[in-house]
N, C-alpha and C positions, 0 to 999 in steps of 0.2 A: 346664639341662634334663637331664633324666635321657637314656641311648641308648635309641634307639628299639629296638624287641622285637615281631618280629612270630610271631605262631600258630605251632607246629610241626605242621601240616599230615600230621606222619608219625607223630603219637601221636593223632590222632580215631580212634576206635573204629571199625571196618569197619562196627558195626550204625546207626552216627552218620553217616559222611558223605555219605546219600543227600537226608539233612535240605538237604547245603548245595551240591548239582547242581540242586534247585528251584527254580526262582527264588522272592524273597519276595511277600507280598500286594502290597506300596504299588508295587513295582515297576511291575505292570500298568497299576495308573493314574497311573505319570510315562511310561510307553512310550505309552500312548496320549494324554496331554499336549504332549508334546515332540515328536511328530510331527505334530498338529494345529497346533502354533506352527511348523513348519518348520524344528527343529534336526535339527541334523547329526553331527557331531563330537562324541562321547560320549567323558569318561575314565570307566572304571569303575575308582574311585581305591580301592585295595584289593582287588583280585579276587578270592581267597580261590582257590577251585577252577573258578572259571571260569561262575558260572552265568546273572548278570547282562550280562557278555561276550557269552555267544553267545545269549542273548535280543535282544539290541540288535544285533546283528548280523542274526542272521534278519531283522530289521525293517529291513535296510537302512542302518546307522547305520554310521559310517566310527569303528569302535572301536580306543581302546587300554585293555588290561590293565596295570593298574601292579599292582607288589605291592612289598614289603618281601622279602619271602621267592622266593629262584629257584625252591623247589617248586611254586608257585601259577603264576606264569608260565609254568611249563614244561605242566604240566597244562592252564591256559588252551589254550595252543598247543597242544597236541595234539588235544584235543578239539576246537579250531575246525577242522583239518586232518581228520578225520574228519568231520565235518561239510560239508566243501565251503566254509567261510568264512576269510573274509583278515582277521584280527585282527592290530591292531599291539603286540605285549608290549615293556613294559621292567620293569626292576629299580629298584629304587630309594629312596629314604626321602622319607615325607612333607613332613619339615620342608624338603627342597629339590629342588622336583620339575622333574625333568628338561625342561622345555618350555617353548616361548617363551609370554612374555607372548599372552593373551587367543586362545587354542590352542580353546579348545573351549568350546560354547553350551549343551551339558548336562554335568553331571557326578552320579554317584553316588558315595556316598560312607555307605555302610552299616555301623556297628557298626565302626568303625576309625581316626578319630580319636582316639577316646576315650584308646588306646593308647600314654597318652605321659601327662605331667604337665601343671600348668595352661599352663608356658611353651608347652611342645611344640603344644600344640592353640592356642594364640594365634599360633603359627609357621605351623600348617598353616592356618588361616582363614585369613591374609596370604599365605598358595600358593594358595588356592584362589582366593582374590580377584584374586589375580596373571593364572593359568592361563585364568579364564573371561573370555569376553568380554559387555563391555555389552550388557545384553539376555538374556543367559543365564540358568540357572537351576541351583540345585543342590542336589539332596537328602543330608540329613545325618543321622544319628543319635549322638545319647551316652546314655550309661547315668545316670541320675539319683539323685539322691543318697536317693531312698526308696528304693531298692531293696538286696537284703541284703548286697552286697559293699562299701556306703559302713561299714554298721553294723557288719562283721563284725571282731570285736577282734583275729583272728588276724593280719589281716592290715595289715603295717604302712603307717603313716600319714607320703607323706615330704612333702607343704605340703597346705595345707587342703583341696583339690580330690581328692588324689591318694593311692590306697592300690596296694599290688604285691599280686597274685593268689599267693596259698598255698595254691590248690587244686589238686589233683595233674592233670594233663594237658595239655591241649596248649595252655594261658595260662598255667601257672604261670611265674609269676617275670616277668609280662607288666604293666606299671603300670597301672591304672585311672584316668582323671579321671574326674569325678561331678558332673553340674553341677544346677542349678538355674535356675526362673524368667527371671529379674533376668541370673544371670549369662550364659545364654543371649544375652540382647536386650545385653548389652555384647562379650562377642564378637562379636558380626554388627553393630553399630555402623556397618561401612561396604556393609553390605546393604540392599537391602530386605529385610524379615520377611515374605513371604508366610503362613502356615501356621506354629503349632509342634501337636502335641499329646504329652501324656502317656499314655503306653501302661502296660499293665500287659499282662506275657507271664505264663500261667499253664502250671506244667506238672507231673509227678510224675515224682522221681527216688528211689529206696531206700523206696518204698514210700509215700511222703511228699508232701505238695502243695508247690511252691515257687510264689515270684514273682518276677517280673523285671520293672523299670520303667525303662521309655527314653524320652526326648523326641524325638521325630519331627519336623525341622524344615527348610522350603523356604524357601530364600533366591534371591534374583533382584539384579542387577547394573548 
């Protein structure tokens, strides 16, 4: 397994990171999911800047912030501290996550497995499958292999799933997995499949249209 590499959180562009104090769309409809089912216990595994955190927070939900990165953590915390909210932060790497077996009945888990090679993300399923308890559920995204970072030649290829980011900023040098279909439904293997779907994110950078394609996928335990 390649080391794990998370975001530099201290190279996003100031006009960038209002993007990620937002919470995302699908967010809304697992906050109002997983309180209708009676969970409790949220990891928001990857926290990034804190915005999923103190969403599930406000709603009551007895939170922890994990991250890779102590910048993300630290900012989680602060902002739940201005806030008036008691978030629990730790530090840590996905492939072995700090917490007892069957710890929490929701988990989020947005744009940050990917972050590793094909072993690395069959380590972090097997922690997530660890950490959640039967009955739980948890939302996941990866980046998919149509989309232009699988294609892109610059960027080098280290086993079939996985290329390293050569794009200048706050991923570079951060590994890619890129999954598909088929490979999706054998990772989760020892899930249920609730939901996957195929997203396409459209956007304009340098004057240009891009795309971005991820599989969106909820698994239960």
């Amino acid at each position: 397994m390649v080391e794990s590499k998370g975001w530099d959180w201290n190279n996003v562009p100031e006009s960038e990171k209002k993007i990620w104090i937002e919470p995302s769309i699908e967010s809304y409809y697992l906050l109002d999911r997983w309180t209708k089912k009676g969970y409790h216990d949220f990891l928001d595994l990857g926290c990034g800047m804190g915005r999923h955190s103190i969403q599930f927070a406000k709603a009551g939900f007895n939170v922890y912030a994990f991250d890779l990165m102590d910048d993300a953590v630290d900012h989680t915390l602060e902002w739940a501290k201005k806030e008036g909210l008691t978030i629990h932060g730790k530090t840590g790497d996905m492939l072995a996550l700090p917490f007892e077996d069957s710890s929490f009945d929701s988990i989020f888990c947005r744009n940050v497995i990917q972050h590793t090679d094909t072993e690395g993300v069959k380590k972090a399923v097997s922690e997530i499958h660890r950490v959640l308890r039967k009955g739980g559920e948890c939302y996941l995204s990866l980046a998919s292999k149509s989309t232009h970072g699988f294609k892109n030649t610059d960027w080098p290829l280290i086993d079939p799933n996985t290329k390293i980011c050569m794009n200048e900023g706050p991923e570079y040098g951060v590994p890619h997995y890129f999954a598909d279909y088929d490979g999706i439904y054998e990772l989760m293997k020892d899930f249920t499949v609730e939901t996957v779907y195929h997203v396409e994110n459209f956007y304009e950078q340098f004057g240009h249209g891009h795309s971005s394609y991820h599989y969106h996928v909820l698994i239960s335990k």
